[in-house]
N, C-alpha and C positions, 0 to 999 in steps of 0.2 A: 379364642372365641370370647366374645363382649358381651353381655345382655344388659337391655336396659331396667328401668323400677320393674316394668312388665312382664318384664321374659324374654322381649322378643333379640332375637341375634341383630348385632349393629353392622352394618354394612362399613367398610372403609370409606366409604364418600361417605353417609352417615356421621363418622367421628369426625371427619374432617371438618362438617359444617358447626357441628357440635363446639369444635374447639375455636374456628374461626370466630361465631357470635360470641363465646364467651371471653374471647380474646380481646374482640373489636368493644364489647361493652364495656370495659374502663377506657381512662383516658390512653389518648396518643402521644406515645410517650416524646417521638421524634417534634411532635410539635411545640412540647412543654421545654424540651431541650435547646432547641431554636430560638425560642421565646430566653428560654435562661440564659443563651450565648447573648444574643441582640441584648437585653438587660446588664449584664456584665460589661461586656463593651462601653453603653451608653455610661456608665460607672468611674469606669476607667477616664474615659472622655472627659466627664466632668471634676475627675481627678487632674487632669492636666488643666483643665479650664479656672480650678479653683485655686490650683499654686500661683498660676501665672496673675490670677486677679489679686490676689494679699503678696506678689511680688513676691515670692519665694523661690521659684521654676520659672525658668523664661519657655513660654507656649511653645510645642514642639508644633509649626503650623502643618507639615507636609502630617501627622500624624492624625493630625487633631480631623483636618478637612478632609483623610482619607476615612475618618470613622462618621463623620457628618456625610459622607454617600452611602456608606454603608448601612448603617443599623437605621435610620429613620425608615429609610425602604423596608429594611425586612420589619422591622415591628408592623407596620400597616399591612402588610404582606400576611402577617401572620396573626392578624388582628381579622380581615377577611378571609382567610384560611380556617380560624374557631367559628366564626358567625357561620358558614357553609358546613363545617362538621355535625354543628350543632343543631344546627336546623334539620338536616337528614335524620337526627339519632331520636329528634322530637316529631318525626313525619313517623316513627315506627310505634307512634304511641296514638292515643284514642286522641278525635278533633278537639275534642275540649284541651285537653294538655297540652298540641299542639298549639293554641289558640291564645295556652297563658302562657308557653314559652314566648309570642311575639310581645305581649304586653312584659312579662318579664324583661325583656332585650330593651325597652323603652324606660324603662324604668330603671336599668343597669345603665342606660346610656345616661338618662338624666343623673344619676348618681356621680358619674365620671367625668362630667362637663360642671357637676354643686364642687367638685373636690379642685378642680380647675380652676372656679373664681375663687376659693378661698386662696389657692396659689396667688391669686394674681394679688390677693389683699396683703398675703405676706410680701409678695413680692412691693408691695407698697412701701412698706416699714422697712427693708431691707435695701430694698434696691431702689429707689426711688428715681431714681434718675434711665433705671433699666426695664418700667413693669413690664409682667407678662400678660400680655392682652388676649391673647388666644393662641396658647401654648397646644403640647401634645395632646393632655388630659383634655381642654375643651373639644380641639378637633377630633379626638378619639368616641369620646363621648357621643357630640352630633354626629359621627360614622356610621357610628351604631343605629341611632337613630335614623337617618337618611336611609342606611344599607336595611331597614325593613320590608319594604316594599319591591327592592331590588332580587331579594333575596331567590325568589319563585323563577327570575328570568333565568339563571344558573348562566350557560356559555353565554348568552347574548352580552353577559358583564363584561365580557373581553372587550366589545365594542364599546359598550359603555364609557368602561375605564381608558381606554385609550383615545375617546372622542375627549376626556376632562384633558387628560394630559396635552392635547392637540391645546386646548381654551389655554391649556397652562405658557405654550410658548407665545401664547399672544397676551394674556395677561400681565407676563412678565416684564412685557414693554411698556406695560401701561403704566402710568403713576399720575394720583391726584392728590392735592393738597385735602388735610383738612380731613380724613378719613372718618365715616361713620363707624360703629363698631360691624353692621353687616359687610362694611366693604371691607373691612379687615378681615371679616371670616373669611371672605369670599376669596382673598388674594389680591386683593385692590389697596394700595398704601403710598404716601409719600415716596422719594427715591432712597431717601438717607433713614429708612422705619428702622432697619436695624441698630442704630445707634440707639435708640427707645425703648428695645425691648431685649431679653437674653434668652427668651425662648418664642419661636414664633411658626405655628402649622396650621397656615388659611385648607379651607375646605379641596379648595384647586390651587395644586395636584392629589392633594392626598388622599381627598376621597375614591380619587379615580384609581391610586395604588389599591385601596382596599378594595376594590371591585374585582379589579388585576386578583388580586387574592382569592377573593370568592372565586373565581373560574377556576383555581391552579387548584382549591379544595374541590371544588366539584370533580374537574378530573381523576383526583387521585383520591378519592372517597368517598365509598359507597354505603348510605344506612350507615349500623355502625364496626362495619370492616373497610380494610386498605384496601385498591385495587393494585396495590405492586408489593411484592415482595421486600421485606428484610430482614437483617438479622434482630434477635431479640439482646436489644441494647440494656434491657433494666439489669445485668448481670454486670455490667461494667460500672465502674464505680464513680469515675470522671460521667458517667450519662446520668446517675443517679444524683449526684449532686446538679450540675448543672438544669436538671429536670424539674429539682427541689427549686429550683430560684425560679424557673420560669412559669409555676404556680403561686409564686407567691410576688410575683413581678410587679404589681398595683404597692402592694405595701413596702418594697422595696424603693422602687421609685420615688414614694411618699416621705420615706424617710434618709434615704441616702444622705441629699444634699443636706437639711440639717446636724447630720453626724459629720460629714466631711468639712463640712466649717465648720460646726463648734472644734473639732480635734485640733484644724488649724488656726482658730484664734485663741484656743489654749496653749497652744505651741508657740504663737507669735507674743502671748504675754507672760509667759513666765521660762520662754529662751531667749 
């Protein structure tokens, strides 16, 4: 027999809910995990990408182009998967907090798209010959942004995101000289853009991946509990770290590639 502060006896559906909300109210550890693999990977990735550019590793391509299908999807994937968690866990709160969670999200997204163009200014001094014109971090950024408004439709986003993806095989034929920077977000670029840039993620498709995401969060999470079972992973210790990077996967990203060249141009100058 249980009693609660009150006295009164707890019911077993009682503890159950009891432990669900206080379960459901930290983070999702499966998604921070997710999030820490896709970051990893992209790591890796750029591990082969940086040997083979300072000539050190010849690019393993079947490698390289099987992780460029991979991890881009799931990061947007799991970029509308938070935005829809998040949103639910702030509908359990008073309108007003609701209200500064959407200004919050505008304001996170402007923050991710300022860290974006300074990429692209390094990317200037560095690569010159390669900028990044609207990489992950812009596109992620304006996601966030765009996905405000989106946010309320919940399932309709499946439509949504699968109508961009539709825009995506037809825009893909398209090419114009001469690109504004809008046609660049948008998807709209020369034929040969890639020789110009070494990161590049227009609006379409990617927005519509993040939509895709929003719907797979809505299904599978309610307020702030799961609607499906699993096991509790924070006990394993490969989930625990991997968990740890995909919290910290913004600052990760931020600093990777400057560690992985400097190491390799310390290594190219004095071996």
């Amino acid at each position: 027999m249980i009693k609660n502060r009150k006295g009164d006896i707890l019911e077993l559906n009682d503890l159950r809910k009891m432990f669900i909300h206080k379960h459901g109210s930290n983070r999702f550890i499966e998604i921070d995990l997710i999030r820490g693999l896709a970051i990893t990977l992209m790591v890796f990735g750029h591990i082969l990408w940086d040997l083979d550019y300072f000539n050190l590793v010849s690019m393993n391509n079947m490698i390289y182009s099987s992780l460029q299908k991979i991890v881009p999807p799931l990061f947007f994937i799991i970029v509308g998967v938070g935005l829809i968690v998040s949103k639910k866990k702030a509908e359990l709160k008073t309108k007003e907090e609701e209200n500064k969670y959407y200004t919050g999200l505008i304001i996170r997204g402007l923050k991710i798209f300022n860290l974006g163009m300074i990429l692209t200014v390094i990317s200037m001094i560095f690569f010159p010959d390669r900028v990044i014109m609207f990489g992950v971090l812009h596109c992620i950024g304006i996601t966030i942004i765009l996905s405000v408004p989106f946010l309320k439709y919940r399932n309709y986003n499946f439509l949504f995101g699968m109508l961009i993806l539709f825009a995506w095989t037809i825009f893909g034929q398209l090419h114009i000289e001469n690109p504004t920077y809008f046609h660049l977000a948008l998807g709209l670029h020369q034929a040969n853009f890639w020789r110009f840039t070494i990161d590049y993620f227009p609006l379409i498709p990617w927005f519509g991946v993040t939509l895709l995401g929003i719907t797979i969060g809505d299904w599978l999470y309610c307020g702030d509990r799961r609607m499906f079972r699993m096991p509790d992973l924070s006990k394993y210790k490969p989930a625990k770290i991997f968990s740890w990077i995909g919290q910290h996967s913004l600052s990760i990203y931020l600093l990777h590639q400057p560690v992985i060249a400097g190491v390799l141009y310390l290594f190219i100058k004095f071996y």
